[in-house]
Structures are given as C-alpha cells and as structure tokens.
TORKOL-4160 file (C-alpha; in steps of 0.2 Angstrom, whole numbers, padded with zeros to 4 digits, m for minus):
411
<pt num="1" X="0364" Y="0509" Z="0650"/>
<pt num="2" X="0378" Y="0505" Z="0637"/>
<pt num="3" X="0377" Y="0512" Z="0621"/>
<pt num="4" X="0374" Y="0503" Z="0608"/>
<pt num="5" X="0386" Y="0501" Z="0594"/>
<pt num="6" X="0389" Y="0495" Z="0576"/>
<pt num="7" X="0397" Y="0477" Z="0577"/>
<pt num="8" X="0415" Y="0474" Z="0573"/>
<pt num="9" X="0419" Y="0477" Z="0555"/>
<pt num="10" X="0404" Y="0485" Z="0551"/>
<pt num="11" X="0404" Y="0504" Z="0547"/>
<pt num="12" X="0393" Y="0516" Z="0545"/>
<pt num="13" X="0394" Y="0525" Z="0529"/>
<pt num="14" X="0392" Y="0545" Z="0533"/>
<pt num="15" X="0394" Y="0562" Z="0525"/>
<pt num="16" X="0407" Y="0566" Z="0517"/>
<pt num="17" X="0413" Y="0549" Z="0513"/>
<pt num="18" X="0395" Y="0543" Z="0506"/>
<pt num="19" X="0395" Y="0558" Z="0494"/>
<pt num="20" X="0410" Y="0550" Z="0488"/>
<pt num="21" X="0402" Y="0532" Z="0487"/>
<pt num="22" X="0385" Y="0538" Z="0479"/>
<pt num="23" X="0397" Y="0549" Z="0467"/>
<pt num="24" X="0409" Y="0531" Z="0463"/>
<pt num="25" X="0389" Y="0523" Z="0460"/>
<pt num="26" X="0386" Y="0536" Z="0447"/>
<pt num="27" X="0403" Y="0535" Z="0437"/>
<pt num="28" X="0403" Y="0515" Z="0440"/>
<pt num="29" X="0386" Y="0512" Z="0432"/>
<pt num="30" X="0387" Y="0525" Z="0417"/>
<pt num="31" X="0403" Y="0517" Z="0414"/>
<pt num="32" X="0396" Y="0500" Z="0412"/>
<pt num="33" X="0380" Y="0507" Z="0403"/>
<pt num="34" X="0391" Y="0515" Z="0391"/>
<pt num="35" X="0399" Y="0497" Z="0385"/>
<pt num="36" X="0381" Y="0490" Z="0386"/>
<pt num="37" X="0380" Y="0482" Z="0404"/>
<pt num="38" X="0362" Y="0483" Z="0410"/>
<pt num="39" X="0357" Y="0482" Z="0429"/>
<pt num="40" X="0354" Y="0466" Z="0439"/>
<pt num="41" X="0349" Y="0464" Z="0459"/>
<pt num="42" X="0351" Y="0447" Z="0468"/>
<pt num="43" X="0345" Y="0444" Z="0484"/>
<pt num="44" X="0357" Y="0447" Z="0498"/>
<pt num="45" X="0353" Y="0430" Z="0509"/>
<pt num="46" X="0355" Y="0414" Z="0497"/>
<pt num="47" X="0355" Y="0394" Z="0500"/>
<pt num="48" X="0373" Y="0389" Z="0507"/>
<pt num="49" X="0372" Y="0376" Z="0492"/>
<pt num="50" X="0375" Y="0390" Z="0481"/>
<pt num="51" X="0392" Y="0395" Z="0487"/>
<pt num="52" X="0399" Y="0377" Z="0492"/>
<pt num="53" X="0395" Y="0374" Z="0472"/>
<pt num="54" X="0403" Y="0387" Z="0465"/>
<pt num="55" X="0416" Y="0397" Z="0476"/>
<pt num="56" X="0422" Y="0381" Z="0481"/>
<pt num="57" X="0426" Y="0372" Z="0498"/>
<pt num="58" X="0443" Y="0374" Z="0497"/>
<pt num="59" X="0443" Y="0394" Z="0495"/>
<pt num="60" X="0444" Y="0404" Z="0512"/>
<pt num="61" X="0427" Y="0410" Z="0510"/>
<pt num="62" X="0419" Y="0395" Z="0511"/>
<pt num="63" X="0431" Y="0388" Z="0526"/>
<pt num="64" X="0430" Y="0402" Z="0536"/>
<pt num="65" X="0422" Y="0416" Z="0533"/>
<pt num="66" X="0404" Y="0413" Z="0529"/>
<pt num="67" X="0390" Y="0421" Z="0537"/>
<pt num="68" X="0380" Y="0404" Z="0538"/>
<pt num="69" X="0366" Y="0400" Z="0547"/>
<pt num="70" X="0348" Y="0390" Z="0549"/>
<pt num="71" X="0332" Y="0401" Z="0548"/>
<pt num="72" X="0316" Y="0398" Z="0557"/>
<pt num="73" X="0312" Y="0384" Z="0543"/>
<pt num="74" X="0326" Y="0374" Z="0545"/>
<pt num="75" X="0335" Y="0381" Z="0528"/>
<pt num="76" X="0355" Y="0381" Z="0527"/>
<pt num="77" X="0356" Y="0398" Z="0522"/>
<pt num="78" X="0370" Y="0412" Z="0522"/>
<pt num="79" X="0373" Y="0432" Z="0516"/>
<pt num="80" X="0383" Y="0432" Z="0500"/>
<pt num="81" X="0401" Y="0434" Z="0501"/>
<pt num="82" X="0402" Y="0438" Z="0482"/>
<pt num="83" X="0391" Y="0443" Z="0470"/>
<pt num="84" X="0395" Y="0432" Z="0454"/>
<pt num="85" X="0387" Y="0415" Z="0462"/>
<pt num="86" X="0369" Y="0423" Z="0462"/>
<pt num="87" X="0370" Y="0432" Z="0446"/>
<pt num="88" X="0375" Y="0413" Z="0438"/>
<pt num="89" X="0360" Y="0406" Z="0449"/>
<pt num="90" X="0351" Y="0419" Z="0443"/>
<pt num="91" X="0355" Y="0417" Z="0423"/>
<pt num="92" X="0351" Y="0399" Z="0424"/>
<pt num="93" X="0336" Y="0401" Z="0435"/>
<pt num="94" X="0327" Y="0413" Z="0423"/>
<pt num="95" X="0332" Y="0400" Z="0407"/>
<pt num="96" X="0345" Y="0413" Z="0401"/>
<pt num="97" X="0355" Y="0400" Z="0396"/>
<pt num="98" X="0344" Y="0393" Z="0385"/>
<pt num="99" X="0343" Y="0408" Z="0374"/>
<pt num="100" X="0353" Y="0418" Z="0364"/>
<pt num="101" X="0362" Y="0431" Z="0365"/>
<pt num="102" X="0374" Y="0441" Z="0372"/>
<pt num="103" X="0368" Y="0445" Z="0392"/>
<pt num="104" X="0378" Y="0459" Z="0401"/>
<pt num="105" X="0373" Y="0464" Z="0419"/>
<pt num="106" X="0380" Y="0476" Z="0432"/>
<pt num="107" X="0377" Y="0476" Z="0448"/>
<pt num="108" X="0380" Y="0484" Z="0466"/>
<pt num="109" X="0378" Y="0482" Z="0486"/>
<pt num="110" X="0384" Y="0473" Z="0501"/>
<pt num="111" X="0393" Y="0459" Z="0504"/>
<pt num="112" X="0398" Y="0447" Z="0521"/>
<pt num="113" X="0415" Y="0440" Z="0525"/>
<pt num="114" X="0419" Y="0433" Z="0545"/>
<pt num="115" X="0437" Y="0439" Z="0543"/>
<pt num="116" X="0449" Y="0451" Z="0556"/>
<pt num="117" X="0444" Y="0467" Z="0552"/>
<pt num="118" X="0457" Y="0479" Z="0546"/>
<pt num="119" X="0461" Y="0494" Z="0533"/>
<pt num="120" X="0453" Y="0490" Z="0517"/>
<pt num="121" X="0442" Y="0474" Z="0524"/>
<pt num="122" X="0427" Y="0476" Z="0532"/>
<pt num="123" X="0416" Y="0461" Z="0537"/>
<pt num="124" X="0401" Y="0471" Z="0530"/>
<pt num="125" X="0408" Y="0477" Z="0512"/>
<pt num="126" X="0402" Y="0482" Z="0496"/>
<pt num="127" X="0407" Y="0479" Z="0477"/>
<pt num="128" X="0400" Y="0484" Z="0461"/>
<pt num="129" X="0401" Y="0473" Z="0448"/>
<pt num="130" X="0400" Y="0464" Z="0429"/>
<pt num="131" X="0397" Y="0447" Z="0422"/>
<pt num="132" X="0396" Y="0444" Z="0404"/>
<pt num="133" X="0387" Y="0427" Z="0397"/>
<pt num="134" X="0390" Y="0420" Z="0379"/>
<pt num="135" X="0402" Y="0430" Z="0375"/>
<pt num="136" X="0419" Y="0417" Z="0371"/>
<pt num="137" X="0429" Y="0431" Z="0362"/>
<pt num="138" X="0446" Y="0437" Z="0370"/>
<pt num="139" X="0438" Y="0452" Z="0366"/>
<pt num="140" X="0428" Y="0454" Z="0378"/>
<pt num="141" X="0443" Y="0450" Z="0392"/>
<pt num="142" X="0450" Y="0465" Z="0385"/>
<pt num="143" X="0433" Y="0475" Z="0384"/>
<pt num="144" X="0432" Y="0473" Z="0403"/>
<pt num="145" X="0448" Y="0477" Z="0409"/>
<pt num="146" X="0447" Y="0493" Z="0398"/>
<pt num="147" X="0432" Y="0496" Z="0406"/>
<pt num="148" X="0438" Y="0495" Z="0423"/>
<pt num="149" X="0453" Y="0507" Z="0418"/>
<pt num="150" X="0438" Y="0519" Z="0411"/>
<pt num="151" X="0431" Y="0519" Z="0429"/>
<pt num="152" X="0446" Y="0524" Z="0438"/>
<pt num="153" X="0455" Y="0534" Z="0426"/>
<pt num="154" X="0435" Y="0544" Z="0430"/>
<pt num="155" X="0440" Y="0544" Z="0448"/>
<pt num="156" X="0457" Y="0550" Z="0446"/>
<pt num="157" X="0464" Y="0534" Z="0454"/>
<pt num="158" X="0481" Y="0528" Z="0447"/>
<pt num="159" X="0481" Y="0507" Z="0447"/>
<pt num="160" X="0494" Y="0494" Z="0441"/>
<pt num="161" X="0486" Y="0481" Z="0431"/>
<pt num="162" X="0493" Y="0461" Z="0433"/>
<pt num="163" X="0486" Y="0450" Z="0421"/>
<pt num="164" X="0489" Y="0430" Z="0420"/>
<pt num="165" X="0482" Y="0414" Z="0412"/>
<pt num="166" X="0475" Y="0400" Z="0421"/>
<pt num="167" X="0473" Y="0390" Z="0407"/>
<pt num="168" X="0457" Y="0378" Z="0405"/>
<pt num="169" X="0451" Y="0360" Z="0406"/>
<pt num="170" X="0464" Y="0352" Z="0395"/>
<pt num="171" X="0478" Y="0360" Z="0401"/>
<pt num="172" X="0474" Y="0364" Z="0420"/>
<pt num="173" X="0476" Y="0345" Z="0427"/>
<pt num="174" X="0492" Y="0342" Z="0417"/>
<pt num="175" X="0501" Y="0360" Z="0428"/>
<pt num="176" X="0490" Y="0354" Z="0444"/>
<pt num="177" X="0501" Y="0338" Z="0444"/>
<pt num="178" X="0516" Y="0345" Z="0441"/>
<pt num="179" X="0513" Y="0358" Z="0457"/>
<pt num="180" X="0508" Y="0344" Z="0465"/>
<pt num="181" X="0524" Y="0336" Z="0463"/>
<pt num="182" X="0531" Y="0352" Z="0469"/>
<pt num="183" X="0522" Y="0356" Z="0486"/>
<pt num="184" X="0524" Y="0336" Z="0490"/>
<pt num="185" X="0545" Y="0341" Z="0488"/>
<pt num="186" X="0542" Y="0353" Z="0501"/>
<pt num="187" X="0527" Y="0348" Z="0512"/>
<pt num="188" X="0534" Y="0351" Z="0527"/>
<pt num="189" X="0540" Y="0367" Z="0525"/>
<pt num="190" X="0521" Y="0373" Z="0520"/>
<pt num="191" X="0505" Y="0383" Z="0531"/>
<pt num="192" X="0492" Y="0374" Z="0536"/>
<pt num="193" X="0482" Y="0384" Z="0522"/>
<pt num="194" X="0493" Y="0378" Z="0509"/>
<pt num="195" X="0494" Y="0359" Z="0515"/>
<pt num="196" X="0475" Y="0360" Z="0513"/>
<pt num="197" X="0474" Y="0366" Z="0496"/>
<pt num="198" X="0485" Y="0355" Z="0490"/>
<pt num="199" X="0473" Y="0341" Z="0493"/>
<pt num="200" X="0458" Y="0352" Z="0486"/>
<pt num="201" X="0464" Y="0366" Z="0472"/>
<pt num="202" X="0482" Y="0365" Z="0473"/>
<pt num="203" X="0483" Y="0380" Z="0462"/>
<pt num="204" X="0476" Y="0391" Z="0476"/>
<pt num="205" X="0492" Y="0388" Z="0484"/>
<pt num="206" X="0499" Y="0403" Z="0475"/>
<pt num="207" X="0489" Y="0416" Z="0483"/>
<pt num="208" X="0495" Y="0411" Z="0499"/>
<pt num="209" X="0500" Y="0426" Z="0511"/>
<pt num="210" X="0514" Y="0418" Z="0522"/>
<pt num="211" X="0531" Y="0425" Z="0517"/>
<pt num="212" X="0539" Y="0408" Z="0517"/>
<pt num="213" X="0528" Y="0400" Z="0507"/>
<pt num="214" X="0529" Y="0414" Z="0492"/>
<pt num="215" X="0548" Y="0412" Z="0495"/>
<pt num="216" X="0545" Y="0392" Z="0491"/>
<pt num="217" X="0532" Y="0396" Z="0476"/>
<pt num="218" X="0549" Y="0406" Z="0468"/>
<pt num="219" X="0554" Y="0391" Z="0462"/>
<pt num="220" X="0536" Y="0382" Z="0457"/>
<pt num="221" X="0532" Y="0378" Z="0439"/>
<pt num="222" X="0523" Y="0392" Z="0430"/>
<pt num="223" X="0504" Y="0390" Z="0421"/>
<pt num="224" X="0512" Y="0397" Z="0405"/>
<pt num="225" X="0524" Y="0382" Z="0404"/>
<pt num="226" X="0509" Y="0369" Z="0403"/>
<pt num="227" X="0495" Y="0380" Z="0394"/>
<pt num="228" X="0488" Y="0372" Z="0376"/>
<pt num="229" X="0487" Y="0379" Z="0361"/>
<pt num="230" X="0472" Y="0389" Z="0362"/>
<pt num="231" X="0475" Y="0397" Z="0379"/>
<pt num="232" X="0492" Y="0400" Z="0373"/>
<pt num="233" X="0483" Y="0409" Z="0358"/>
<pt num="234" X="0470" Y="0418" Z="0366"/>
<pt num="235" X="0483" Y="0424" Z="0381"/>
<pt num="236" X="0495" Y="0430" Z="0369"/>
<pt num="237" X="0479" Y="0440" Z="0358"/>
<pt num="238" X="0474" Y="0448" Z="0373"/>
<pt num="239" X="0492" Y="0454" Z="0378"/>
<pt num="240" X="0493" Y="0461" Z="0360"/>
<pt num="241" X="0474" Y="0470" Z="0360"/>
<pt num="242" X="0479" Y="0477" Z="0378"/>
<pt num="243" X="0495" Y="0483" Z="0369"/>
<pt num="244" X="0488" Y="0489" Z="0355"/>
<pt num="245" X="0475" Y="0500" Z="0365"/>
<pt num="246" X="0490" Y="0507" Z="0375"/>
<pt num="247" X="0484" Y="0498" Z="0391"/>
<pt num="248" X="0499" Y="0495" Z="0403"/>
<pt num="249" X="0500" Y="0479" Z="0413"/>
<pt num="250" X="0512" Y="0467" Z="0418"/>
<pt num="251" X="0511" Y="0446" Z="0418"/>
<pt num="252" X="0510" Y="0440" Z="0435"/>
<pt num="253" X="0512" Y="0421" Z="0433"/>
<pt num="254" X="0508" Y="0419" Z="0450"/>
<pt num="255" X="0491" Y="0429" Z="0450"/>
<pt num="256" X="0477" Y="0417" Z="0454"/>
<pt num="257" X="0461" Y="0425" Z="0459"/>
<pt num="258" X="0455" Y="0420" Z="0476"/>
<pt num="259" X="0439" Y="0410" Z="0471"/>
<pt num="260" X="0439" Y="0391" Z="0462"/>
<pt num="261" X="0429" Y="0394" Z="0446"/>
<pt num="262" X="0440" Y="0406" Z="0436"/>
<pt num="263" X="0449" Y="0396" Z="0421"/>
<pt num="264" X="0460" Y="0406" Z="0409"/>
<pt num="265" X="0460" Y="0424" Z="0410"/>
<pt num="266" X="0463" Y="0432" Z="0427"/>
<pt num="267" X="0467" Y="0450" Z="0432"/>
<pt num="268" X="0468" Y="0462" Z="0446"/>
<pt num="269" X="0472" Y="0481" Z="0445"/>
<pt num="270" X="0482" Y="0487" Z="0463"/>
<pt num="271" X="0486" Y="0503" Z="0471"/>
<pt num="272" X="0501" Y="0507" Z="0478"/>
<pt num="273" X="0491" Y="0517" Z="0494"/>
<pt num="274" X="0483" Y="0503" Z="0502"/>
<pt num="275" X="0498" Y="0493" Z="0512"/>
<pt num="276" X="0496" Y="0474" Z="0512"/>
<pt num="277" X="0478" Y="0474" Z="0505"/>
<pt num="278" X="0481" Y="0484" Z="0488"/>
<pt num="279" X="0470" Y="0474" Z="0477"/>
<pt num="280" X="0456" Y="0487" Z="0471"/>
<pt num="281" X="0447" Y="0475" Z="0458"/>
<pt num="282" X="0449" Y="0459" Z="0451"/>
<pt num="283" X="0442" Y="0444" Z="0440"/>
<pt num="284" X="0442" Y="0435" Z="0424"/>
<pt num="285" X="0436" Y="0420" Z="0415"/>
<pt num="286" X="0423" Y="0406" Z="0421"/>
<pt num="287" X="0418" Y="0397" Z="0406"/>
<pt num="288" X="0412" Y="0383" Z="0416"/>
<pt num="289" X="0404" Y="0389" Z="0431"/>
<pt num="290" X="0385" Y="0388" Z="0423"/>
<pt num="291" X="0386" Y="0371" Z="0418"/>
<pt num="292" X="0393" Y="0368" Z="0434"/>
<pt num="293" X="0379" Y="0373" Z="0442"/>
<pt num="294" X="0368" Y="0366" Z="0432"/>
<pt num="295" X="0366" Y="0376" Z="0416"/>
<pt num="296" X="0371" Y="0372" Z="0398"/>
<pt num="297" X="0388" Y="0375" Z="0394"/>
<pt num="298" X="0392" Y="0397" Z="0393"/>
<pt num="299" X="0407" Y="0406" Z="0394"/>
<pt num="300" X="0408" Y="0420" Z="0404"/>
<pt num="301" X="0417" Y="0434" Z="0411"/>
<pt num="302" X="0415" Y="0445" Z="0426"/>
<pt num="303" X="0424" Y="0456" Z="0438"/>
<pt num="304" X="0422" Y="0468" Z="0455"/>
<pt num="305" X="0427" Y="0481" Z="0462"/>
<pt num="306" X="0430" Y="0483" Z="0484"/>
<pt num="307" X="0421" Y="0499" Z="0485"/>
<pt num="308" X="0427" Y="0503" Z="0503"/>
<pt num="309" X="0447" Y="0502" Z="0494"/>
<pt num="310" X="0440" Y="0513" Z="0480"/>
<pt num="311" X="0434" Y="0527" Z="0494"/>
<pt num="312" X="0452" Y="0529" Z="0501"/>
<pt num="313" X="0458" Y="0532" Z="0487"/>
<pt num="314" X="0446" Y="0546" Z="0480"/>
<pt num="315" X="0446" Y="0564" Z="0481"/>
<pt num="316" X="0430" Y="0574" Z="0487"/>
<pt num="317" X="0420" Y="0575" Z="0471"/>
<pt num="318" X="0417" Y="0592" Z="0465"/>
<pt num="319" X="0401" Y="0600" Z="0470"/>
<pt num="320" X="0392" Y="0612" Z="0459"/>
<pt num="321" X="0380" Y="0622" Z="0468"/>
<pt num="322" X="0362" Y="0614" Z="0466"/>
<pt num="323" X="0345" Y="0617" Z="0472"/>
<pt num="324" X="0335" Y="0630" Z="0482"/>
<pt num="325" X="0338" Y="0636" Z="0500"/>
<pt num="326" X="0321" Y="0643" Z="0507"/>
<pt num="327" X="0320" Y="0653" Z="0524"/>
<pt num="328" X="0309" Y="0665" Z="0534"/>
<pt num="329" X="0315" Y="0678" Z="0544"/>
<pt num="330" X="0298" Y="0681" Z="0556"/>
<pt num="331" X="0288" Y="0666" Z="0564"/>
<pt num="332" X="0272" Y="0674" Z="0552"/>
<pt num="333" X="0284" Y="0667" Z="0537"/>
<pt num="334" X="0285" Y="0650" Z="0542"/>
<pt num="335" X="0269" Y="0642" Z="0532"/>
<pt num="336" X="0272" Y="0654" Z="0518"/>
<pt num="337" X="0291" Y="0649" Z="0518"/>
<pt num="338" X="0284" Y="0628" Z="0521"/>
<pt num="339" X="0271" Y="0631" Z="0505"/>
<pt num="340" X="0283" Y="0638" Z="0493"/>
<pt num="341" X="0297" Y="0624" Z="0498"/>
<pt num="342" X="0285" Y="0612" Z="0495"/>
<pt num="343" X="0282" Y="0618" Z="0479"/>
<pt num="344" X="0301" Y="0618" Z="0474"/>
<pt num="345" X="0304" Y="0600" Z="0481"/>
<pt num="346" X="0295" Y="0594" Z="0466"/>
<pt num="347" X="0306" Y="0602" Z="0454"/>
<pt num="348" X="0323" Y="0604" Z="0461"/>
<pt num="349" X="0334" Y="0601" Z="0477"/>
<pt num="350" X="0328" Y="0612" Z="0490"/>
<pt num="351" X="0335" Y="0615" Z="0508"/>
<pt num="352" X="0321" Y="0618" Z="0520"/>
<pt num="353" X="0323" Y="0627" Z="0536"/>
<pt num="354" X="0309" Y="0628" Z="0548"/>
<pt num="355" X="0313" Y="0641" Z="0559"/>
<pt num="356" X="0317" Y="0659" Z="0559"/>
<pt num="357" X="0336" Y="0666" Z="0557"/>
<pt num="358" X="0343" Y="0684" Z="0551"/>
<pt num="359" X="0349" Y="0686" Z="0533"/>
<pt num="360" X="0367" Y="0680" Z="0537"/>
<pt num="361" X="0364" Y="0666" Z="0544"/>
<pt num="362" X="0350" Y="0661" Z="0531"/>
<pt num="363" X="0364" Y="0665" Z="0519"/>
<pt num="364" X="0378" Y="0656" Z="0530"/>
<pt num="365" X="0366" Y="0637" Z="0528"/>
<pt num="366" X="0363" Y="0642" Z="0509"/>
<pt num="367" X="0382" Y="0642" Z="0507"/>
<pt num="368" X="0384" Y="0629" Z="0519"/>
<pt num="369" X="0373" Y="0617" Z="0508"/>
<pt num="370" X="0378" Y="0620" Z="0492"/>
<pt num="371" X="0362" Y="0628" Z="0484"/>
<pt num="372" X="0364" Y="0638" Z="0470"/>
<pt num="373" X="0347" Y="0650" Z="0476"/>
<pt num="374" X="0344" Y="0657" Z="0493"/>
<pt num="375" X="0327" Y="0661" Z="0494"/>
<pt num="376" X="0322" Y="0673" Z="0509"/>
<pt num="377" X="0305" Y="0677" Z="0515"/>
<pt num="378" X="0303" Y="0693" Z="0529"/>
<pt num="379" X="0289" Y="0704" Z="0535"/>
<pt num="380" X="0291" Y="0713" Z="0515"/>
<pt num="381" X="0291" Y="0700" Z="0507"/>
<pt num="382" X="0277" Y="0691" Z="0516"/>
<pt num="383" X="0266" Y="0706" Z="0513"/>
<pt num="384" X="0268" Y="0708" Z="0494"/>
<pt num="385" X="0268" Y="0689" Z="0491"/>
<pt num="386" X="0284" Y="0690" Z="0485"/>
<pt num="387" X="0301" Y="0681" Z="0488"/>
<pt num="388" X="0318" Y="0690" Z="0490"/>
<pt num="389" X="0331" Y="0680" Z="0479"/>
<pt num="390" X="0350" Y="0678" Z="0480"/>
<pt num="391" X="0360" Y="0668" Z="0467"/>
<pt num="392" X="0375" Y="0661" Z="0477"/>
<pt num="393" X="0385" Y="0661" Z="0461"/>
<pt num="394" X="0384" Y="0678" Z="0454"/>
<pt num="395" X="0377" Y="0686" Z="0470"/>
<pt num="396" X="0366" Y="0694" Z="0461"/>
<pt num="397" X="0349" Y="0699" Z="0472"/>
<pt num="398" X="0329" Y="0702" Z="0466"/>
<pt num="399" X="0312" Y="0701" Z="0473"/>
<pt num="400" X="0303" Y="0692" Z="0463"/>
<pt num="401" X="0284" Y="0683" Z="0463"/>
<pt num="402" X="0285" Y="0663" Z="0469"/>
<pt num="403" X="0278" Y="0659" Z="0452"/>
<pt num="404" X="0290" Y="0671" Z="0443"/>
<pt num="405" X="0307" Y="0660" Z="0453"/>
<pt num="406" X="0300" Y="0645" Z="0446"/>
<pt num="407" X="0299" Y="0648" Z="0429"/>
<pt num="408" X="0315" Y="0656" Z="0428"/>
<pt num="409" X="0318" Y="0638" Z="0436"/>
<pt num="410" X="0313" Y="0631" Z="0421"/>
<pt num="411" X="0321" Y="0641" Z="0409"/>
C-alpha cells in the first residue's frame, strides 16, 4: 500500500524550522502588545459571502484561488484566504462599531490559496496579523509600519519598505477614468488578467506580473497626479513622520496591494533573498470596508505578514539551556526516575527518559536537549534517596536530596 502524503502545497512544519516559527510568534505578538494590540481568533471556515464582499470578485483570490465548497447543509462556504475579512465581520458582528474607542487586534494562523505551489507560496500558509478600527490619524499608518520594521529588525531581517497612496472616494474614480482611458489605448497588447480588471478594478491592473504589461503601465498616469487635497496632505504627513523617525522607504507609484478594499495608504516591505516572491508583508488603509459590509462608517488600518517568507529568512534562534534532564542507570531506578520527573514537569521543562543508559549517554541526550540540569539516578542514588546532579553550564556536579534540587529550582 502507497504511502500516504501531505497534498501539494501543504507542508509540514518540523523541528528545527517550527522552533524558528514558535520563536517569530513570540517576538511578533510582544511586538504588537507593546504598541497596544490585543489578541483576536476568527474561525478558519467562513460563508463565501464574506470574501466575494470584501476582497472583491475582481481580485485573484476570489477568481481562482478559493478553497470553496457546499457542506452537508447546503451552505456556500470556503477556508479563509486572508485574515482582515473575518476580523471586519467579526468587529461589526459583536457591535464594535457602535461603540467607542480605539480597537486594536493581532492575530495569527493558517490561511488557503489554490494557486501553483512554489518557494515562498504554499497553498496551506500562515500570516500574523494587525487591524486597527477608529483610528483616522496618519499616525497610526505610520505606527504600523514602524511596528512592522520593530518585528524584523527583532529577527534580524533586512527589508526595503515601498509605500504609495491610493487615494480615496473623491479622488479614485477621477484616476480610474483616466487609466481606463489608458488600457483602452492599448487593449490589445494586455493579459487576459489585465483585460478583466479593466472592466472590474482597473487599478488592479498595476500589480499585474506579465513583463509586457509592467513595460506598458511605464507609461500609465500615476495616483499622485489625480490625489485631492487631503490624501495629498495625509500622504505627504506620513512621508515626513516616517522621515522624521529615520524610517527608510521609497514611493512606489505603482504599488497597489493585491486585495480591492485598500484606499489611500499602502505599503509592502520586501527582501532581496526571496527571487520573484519577495514581498515579506504588506497593507494599508481600508476606511470603508466596514460600512461596506454593513457596519457604520470606520476607518481602519491593518497589515500581515507571510510567515513561511519570514522563516527563510531567519536564523536559528538562540537557545539557552532550559529545564531538567532526568535518567536512571538501573531498571530498579525507572519509577523513582518517572516520580521525580513528574514532579519537575510542574515546574519546569523536563526531558524524560524511560529507559536505562550509562552516564555518557545520559549526559550525551541532556546536551542534546538543551537542558540546563542532568539529573541521574543509579544503584547509589536510589539507595540514599538522593539525586546525582550536573549543571550543563558550569559542569559543576552534587548529590543532592529530590526535595533539595527543587528548591534550589526555585531560588
């Protein structure tokens, strides 16, 4: 019989890369909890509706790459390809936008795209994540996007950041026209993609891949030619905070993010070490998404971050030994050895082993795992009630009563 496999574009996530992906977690979430995000879990499976709504029909994800189907009652249902949609649903559901404040969520976990699998882009993926509500302030564009440079300037990653503005309700339509204009001039040299977001979100055009196309889009009208007043003001305000903060980044008048609902800000910070797919996170502004899905009217602000792109680029993190290695030497030790472990489990790490080895290869699997203790149990030690101890940083060896060992744990 035929082993069964993982299906294409799924991964497992194994030793040592997951101690680098639990590592990114840590250092992602205290980031965000240090500029007052707090937690938030969405369900993974949502109602289609959702992401028709608000990533819109004219993006790729919604074309072609959804994981959509009908459960056993009949409901149009598919696993989320992104994480801002149920967050919003999950703001207006709960009446958020009926109250005050300022709301700031984090979140993290796996998302679904039917696309070829290649490096950096999985069909199984994962992102972490921050959306912002009620909170209209260029500030707080520039708050996350320092926030993202906090996270992998903690990882040691180098980025690039490109930042643009796509301008809002008053000025969009007026630039749309315009590129329409533009792609009509040239219709038949454009991709299939392109001639179909022409007729849905022609400013999506701009993120096409195709090499001819970008060569064509050399010579489109720029957003910054057609922005108003106050997108003019607020882009140029961000710029000079960014500045001011000595935050690198350079305009990119052709950066549009990938999804329909963004409207002004827009950012993505790239690594040179990926190839083609080099985006490492990305986002901006989507003042109307709520009321567009049926929420009063609340600015908002979000971003993510492809965890999988994040993991090539990261070292191993540094491991300081931790915890408690316990092991017998003679099979009489083995329910003394299981007793004491158990009793160290609740207090710190502890590797357990359940057989009986020599000292040196007890003290090889200490070292192997990391523990800071090797403690050994033999015919002696058994007798006396007593432990034999080594500390795998010092080297440093006693025999020592079981109640002793924990105390000086707890010193």
């Amino acid at each position: 019989m035929a082993a069964i496999k993982a299906l294409r574009g799924m991964k497992d996530i194994l030793p040592p890369q997951s101690d680098r992906f639990i590592h990114f977690l840590e250092v992602a979430s205290k980031t965000a909890e240090k500029y007052g995000f707090k937690y938030i879990e969405t369900p993974i499976l949502e109602e289609t509706a959702l992401f028709l709504r608000s990533v819109g029909e004219s993006s790729d994800i919604v074309g072609k790459e959804m994981y959509r189907f009908r459960d056993k009652g009949g409901n149009d249902v598919c696993l989320r390809p992104e994480g801002t949609a149920g967050v919003v649903r999950s703001f207006i559901e709960h009446k958020l936008d009926r109250q005050e404040g300022v709301y700031r969520f984090y979140y993290h976990g796996p998302m679904f795209r039917y696309e070829r699998p290649q490096k950096g882009r999985l069909r199984e993926f994962h992102q972490f994540g921050c959306e912002t509500f009620n909170e209209p302030s260029v500030y707080e564009d520039a708050t996350m996007i320092s926030m993202i440079g906090d996270i992998f300037d903690n990882l040691g990653i180098e980025y690039e950041i490109r930042l643009n503005s796509l301008g809002c309700r008053e000025c969009l339509p007026n630039y749309k026209n315009n590129l329409v204009n533009f792609l009509d001039a040239h219709v038949e040299n454009l991709c299939e993609d392109c001639l179909r977001r022409k007729d849905t979100n022609p400013i999506r055009v701009l993120d096409c891949k195709n090499p001819h196309c970008n060569d064509i889009y050399k010579k489109a009208p720029h957003i910054h030619e057609h922005l108003c007043e106050n997108c003019k003001d607020d882009f140029e305000k961000l710029r000079r905070l960014l500045q001011n903060s000595g935050i690198e980044f350079i305009v990119d008048p052709y950066l549009v993010r990938g999804l329909d609902y963004y409207t002004k800000s827009a950012f993505e910070f790239v690594s040179r070490g990926l190839g083609a797919q080099n985006a490492i996170a990305g986002g901006g502004r989507f003042d109307n998404l709520v009321e567009f899905m049926g929420g009063r009217p609340t600015p908002a602000i979000g971003f993510a971050i492809g965890i999988e792109r994040v993991l090539e680029l990261m070292r191993e993190p540094d491991r300081a030994r931790e915890g408690v290695y316990v092991g017998a030497m003679i099979p009489e030790a083995l329910d003394f050895a299981f007793e004491v472990s158990l009793k160290l489990k609740k207090l710190t790490k502890t590797e357990s082993a359940y057989r009986t080895k020599s000292l040196k290869a007890h003290l090889k699997a200490a070292d192997k795992a990391m523990c800071r203790y090797a403690l050994i149990i033999g015919e002696e030690e058994l007798s006396s009630g007593k432990v034999w101890v080594k500390d795998l940083t010092d080297k440093r060896e006693k025999t020592v009563e079981i109640d002793r060992f924990i105390a000086m744990l707890g010193e």
